[in-house]
C-alpha positions in Angstrom: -4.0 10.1 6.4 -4.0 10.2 10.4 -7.7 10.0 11.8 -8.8 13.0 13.6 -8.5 10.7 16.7 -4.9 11.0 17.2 -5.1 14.2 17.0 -7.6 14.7 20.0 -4.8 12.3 21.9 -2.1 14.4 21.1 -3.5 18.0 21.8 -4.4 16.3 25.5 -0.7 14.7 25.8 0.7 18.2 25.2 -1.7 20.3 27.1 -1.2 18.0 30.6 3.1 18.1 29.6 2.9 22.0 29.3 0.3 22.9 32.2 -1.9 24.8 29.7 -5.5 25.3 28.1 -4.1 26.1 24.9 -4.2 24.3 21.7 -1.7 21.3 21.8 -0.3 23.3 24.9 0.7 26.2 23.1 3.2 24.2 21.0 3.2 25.2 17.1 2.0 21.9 15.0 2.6 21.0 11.4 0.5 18.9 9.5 0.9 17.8 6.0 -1.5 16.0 3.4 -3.6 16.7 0.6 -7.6 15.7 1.3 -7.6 14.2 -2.1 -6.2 11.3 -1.2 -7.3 8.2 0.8 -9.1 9.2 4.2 -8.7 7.1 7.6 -9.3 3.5 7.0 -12.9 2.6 9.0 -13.3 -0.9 8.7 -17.0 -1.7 7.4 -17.4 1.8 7.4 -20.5 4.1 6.1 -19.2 7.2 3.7 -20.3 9.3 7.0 -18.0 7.5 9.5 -15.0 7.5 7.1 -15.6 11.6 6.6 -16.8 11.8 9.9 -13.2 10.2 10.9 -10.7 12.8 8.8 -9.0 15.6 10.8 -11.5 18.0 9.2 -14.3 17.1 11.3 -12.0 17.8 14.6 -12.6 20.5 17.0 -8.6 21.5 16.5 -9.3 22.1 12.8 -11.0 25.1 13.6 -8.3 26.8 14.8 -5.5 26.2 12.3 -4.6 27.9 9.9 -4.8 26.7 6.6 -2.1 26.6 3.4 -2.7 25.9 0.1 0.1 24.0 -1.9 -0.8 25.0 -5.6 2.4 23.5 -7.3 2.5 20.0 -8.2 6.3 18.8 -7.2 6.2 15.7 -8.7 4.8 16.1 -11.9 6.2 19.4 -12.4 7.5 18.4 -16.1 4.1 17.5 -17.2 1.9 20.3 -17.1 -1.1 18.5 -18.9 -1.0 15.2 -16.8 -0.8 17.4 -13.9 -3.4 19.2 -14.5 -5.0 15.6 -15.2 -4.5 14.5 -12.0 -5.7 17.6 -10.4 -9.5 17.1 -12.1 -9.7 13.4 -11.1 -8.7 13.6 -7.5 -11.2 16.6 -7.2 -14.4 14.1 -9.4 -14.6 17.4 -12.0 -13.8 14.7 -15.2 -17.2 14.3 -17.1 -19.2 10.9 -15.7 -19.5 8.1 -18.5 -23.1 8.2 -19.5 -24.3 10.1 -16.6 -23.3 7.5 -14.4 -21.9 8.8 -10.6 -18.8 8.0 -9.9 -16.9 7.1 -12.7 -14.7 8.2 -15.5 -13.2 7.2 -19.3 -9.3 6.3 -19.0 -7.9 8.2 -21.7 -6.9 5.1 -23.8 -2.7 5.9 -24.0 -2.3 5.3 -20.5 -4.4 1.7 -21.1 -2.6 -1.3 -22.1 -4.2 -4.7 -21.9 -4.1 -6.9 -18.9 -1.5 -9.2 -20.4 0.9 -7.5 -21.2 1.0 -4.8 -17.7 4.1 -6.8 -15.8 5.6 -6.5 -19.7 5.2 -2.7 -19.3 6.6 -2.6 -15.9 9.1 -5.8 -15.7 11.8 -6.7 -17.8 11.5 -10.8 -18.9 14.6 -11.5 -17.2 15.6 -10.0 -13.7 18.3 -11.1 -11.2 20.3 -9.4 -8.3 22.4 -8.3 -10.9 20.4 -6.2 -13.2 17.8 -4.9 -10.2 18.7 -1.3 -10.2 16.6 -1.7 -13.5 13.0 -2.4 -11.8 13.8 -1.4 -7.8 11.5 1.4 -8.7 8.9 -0.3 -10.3 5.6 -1.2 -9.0 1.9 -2.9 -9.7 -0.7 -1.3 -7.7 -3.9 -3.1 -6.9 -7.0 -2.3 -5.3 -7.6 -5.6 -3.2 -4.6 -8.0 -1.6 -5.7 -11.2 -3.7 -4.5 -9.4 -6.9 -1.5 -8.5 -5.1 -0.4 -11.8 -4.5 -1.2 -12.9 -8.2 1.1 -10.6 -9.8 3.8 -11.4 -7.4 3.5 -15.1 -8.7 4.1 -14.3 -11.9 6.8 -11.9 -11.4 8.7 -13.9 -9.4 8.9 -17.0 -12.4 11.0 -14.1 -14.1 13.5 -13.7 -11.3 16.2 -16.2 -12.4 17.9 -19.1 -9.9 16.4 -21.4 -7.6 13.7 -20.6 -5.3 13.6 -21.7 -1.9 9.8 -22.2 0.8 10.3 -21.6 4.0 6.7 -22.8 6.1 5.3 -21.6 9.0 4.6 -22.6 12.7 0.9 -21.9 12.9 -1.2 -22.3 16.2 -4.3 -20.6 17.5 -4.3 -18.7 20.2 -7.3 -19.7 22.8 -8.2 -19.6 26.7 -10.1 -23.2 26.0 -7.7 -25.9 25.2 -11.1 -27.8 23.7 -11.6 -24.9 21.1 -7.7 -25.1 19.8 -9.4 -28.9 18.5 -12.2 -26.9 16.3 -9.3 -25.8 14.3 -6.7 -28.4 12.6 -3.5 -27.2 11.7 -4.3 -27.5 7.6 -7.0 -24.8 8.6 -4.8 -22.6 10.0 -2.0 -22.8 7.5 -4.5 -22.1 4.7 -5.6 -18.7 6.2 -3.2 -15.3 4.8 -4.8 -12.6 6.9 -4.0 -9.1 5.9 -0.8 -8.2 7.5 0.7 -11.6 8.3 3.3 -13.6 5.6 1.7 -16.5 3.9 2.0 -20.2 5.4 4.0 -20.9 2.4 7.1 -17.9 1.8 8.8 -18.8 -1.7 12.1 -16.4 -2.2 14.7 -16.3 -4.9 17.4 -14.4 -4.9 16.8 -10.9 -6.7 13.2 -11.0 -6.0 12.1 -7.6 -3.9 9.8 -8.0 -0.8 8.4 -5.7 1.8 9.0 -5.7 5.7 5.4 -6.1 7.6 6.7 -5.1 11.1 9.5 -2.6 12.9 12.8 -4.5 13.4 15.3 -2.1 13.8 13.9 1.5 12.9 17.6 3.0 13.4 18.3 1.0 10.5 15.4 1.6 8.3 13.8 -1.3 9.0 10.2 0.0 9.6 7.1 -1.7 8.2 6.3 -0.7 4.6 10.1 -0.8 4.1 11.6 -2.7 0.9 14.2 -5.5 0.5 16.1 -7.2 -1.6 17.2 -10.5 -1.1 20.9 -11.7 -1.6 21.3 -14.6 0.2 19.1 -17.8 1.1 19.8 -20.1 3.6 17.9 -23.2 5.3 16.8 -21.1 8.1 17.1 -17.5 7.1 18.0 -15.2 4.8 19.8 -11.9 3.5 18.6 -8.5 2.1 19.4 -5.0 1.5 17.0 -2.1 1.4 16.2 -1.1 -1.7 18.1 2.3 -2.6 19.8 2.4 0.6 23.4 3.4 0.3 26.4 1.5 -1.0 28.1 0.9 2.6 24.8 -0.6 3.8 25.4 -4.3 5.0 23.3 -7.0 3.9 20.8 -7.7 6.7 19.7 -10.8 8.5 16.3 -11.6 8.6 14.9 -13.9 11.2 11.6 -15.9 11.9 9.4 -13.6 14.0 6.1 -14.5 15.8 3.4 -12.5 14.2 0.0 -12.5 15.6 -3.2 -11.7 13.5 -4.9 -7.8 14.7 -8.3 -9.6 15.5 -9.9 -7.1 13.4 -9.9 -9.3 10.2 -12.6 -11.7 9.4 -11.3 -14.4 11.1 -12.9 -15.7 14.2 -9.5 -17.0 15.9 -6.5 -15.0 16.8 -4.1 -16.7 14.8 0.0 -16.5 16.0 2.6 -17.0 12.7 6.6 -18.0 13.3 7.6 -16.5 9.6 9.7 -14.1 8.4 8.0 -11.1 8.4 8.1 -10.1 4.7 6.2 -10.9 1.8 6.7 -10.1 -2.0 6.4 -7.1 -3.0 6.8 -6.7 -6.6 2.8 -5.8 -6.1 1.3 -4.0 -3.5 -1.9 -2.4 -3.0 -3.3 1.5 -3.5 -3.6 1.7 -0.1 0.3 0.9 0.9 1.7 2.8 -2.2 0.8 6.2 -0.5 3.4 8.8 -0.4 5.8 6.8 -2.6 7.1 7.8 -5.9 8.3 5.3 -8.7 9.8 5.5 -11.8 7.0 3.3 -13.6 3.7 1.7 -12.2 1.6 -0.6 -13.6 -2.2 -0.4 -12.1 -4.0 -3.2 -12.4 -7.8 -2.8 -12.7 -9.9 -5.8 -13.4 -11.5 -4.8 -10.2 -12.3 -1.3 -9.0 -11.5 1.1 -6.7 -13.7 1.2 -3.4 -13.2 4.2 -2.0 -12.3 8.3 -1.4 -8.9 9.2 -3.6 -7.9 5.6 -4.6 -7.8 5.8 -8.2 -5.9 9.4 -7.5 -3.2 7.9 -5.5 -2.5 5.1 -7.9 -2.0 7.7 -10.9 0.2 10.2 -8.8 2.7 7.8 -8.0 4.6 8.3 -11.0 6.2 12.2 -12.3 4.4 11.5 -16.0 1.7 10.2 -17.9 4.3 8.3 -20.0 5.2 6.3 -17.0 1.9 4.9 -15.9 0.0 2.3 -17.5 -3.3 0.8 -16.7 -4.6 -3.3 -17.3 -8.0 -3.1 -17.8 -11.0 -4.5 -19.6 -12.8 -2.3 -22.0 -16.7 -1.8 -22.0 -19.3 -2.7 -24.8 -18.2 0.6 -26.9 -14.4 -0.2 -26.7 -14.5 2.7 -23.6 -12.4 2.0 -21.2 -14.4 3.2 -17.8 -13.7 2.9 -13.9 -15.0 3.9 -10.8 -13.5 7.1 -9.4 -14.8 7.8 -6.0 -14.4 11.3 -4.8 -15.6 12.8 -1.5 -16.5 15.7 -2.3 -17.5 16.8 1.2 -13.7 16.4 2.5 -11.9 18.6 -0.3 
C-alpha cells in the first residue's frame, strides 16, 4: 500500500501542472486497495507511525469518495474460505485463551513443517516439467526463511548447478575506513535487496528480478524468471507465464548498491546479477499475486497489520493453501494475527 506521502506529492505535482486549488488539480483519481492488508512499511516503526502513515490519515482522504468492494473475486468458488478470510483480516476470529492477537489455524489447512515443499513442490523438477510448479510459492514472514527453503528446493531441480561470486567493495569518502572492512566482511553480508555474495543457479530453478532492467519488456523488480541457459559469465531466462514468442533474455552483472537504510553501517556496492531465488519469498513481496498453491511457512510469526491475511488470500481455495507449523502444548495449532483495527 502507497503511504499517504505520495499522495500529498502527487495532489501538489497536479495542482502547479493545472494552475488550480483544487484537489489533484481538478483531475479525477483512482485508487485501489483493501485496508486489510499490509500498511506502508515504517522502518522501526511504533503502531502509530505505521497507521499514522496510511492514506487514511491524509487530508485528501477526506474528500473522496469512498466504494465498497463486497465480492471476493478470487475466491469466488469457496464461499466458506471466503468468508474465512474476511473474519481474519478484520481480527473478529475468537482469541486463543483470551490472548490478543492471535488465532487457532483450523487444523486441514496445517501440515507439518517437513513435509510443506512436499505439499507445494514436486521431488523432481526441471525446465521441462516447470509449467507444473511456475505458480507455486512458500511465503515467509522474515528473509532468513526465505533463503532456507530456496536451498532445499533448489537440490530438487535436476542438472548441474553453477556459483557465480560477486565484486564487493565499500563505498567511503576515507580511503583509511575502506581498511576497517576486509573483503571476507563484505562478502559475508546479504542485505535486504541485494543478491547474495555467492548466486548458485541451475537450470529450471525460478528466481526473481531485484531491479528495473527493461520495464517495456516486463522486466521490473518483483518480476519472475526462469533460467534456461548458464554460461561462465551470464545467463538466460524467460519470464514466467509470459507468452510463447517471448525470447529467452540475457541477464547481465549489474552494480547494486545497498539503500543505507538496513542495519549495516557501510554502503556496500555488489557487481551480481540482480536476481535471487525465488522459489520462497516473503509475505511482504507476495502482495497482489495469486498462485495456484502456497505453502506458508510459520515457525516464526507474523509482525505486523494484515500479514497473516495476505499470506492466506494468495490462493482461490482453502484446498490450496497449507500451513508448516509447530503445534502448542494442547495439540492447538495457534499464531499471531495482527489486525489494526483503527485502519479498517
Amino acid at each position: 500500500m502507497s503511504p499517504g506521502l505520495q499522495l500529498t506529492v502527487v495532489d501538489r505535482l497536479l495542482r502547479d501542472v493545472m494552475a488550480s486549488e483544487l484537489p489533484f488539480g481538478g483531475k479525477t483519481m483512482l485508487f485501489a486497495g483493501d485496508f486489510r492488508q499490509i500498511l506502508p512499511v515504517v522502518r522501526r516503526g511504533t503502531r502509530a507511525e505505521i497507521v499514522m502513515s496510511s492514506i487514511k490519515e491524509n487530508g485528501l482522504w477526506r474528500v473522496m469518495e469512498r466504494f465498497n468492494l463486497v465480492q471476493n473475486m478470487r475466491a469466488d468458488h469457496d464461499a466458506d474460505f471466503a468468508t474465512w478470510l474476511l473474519e481474519l483480516g478484520n481480527g473478529r476470529l475468537p482469541a486463543v485463551d483470551g490472548v490478543p492477537n492471535t488465532v487457532q489455524i483450523p487444523r486441514q489447512m496445517v501440515c507439518d513443517v517437513d513435509d510443506l515443499i512436499d505439499f507445494v513442490y514436486p521431488q523432481q523438477m526441471s525446465l521441462a516439467n516447470v509449467d507444473e510448479f511456475a505458480r507455486r510459492i512458500v511465503v515467509c514472514p522474515t528473509n532468513e526463511d526465505c533463503r532456507g527453503v530456496n536451498r532445499d528446493v533448489l537440490e530438487r531441480v535436476d542438472g548441474a548447478q553453477m556459483s557465480y561470486t560477486a565484486v564487493d567493495t565499500m563505498m567511503a569518502d576515507d580511503p583509511d575506513e575502506v581498511a576497517n572492512f576486509p573483503t571476507e566482511f563484505l562478502n559475508s553480508l546479504e542485505p535486504d535487496g541485494l543478491p547474495p555474495y555467492r548466486l548458485t543457479l541451475k537450470v529450471g530453478c525460478i528466481v526473481m528480478l531485484l531491479r528495473n532492467l527493461d520495464p517495456r519488456r516486463r522486466l521490473c523488480n518483483g518480476t519472475r524468471l526462469v533460467v534456461t541457459e548458464l554460461w561462465r559469465h551470464y545467463f538466460k531466462a524467460r519470464i514466467l507465464g509470459g507468452e510463447a514468442q517471448d525470447d529467452d533474455i540475457g541477464v547481465p552483472k549489474i552494480p547494486l548498491t545497498s539503500s543505507g537504510e538496513d542495519d549495516l553501517p557501510i554502503l556496500l556496492r555488489r557487481l551480481q546479477f540482480p536476481v535471487r531465488l525465488s522459489f520462497a519469498m516473503t509475505i511482504n513481496k507476495s502482495q497482489g499475486q495469486t498462485f495456484h498453491r502456497v505453502g506458508l511457512l510459520l515457525t516464526s510469526p507474523v509482525f505486523t497489520h494484515g500479514q497473516l491475511y495476505v499470506a492466506f488470500s494468495r490462493v482461490r481455495n482453502a484446498q490450496s493453501v497449507r500451513v508448516g507449523m509447530y503445534a502448542d502444548d494442547s495439540g492447538r495449532f495457534v499464531t499471531k494475527n495482527i489486525v489494526y483495527r483503527e485502519v479498517l
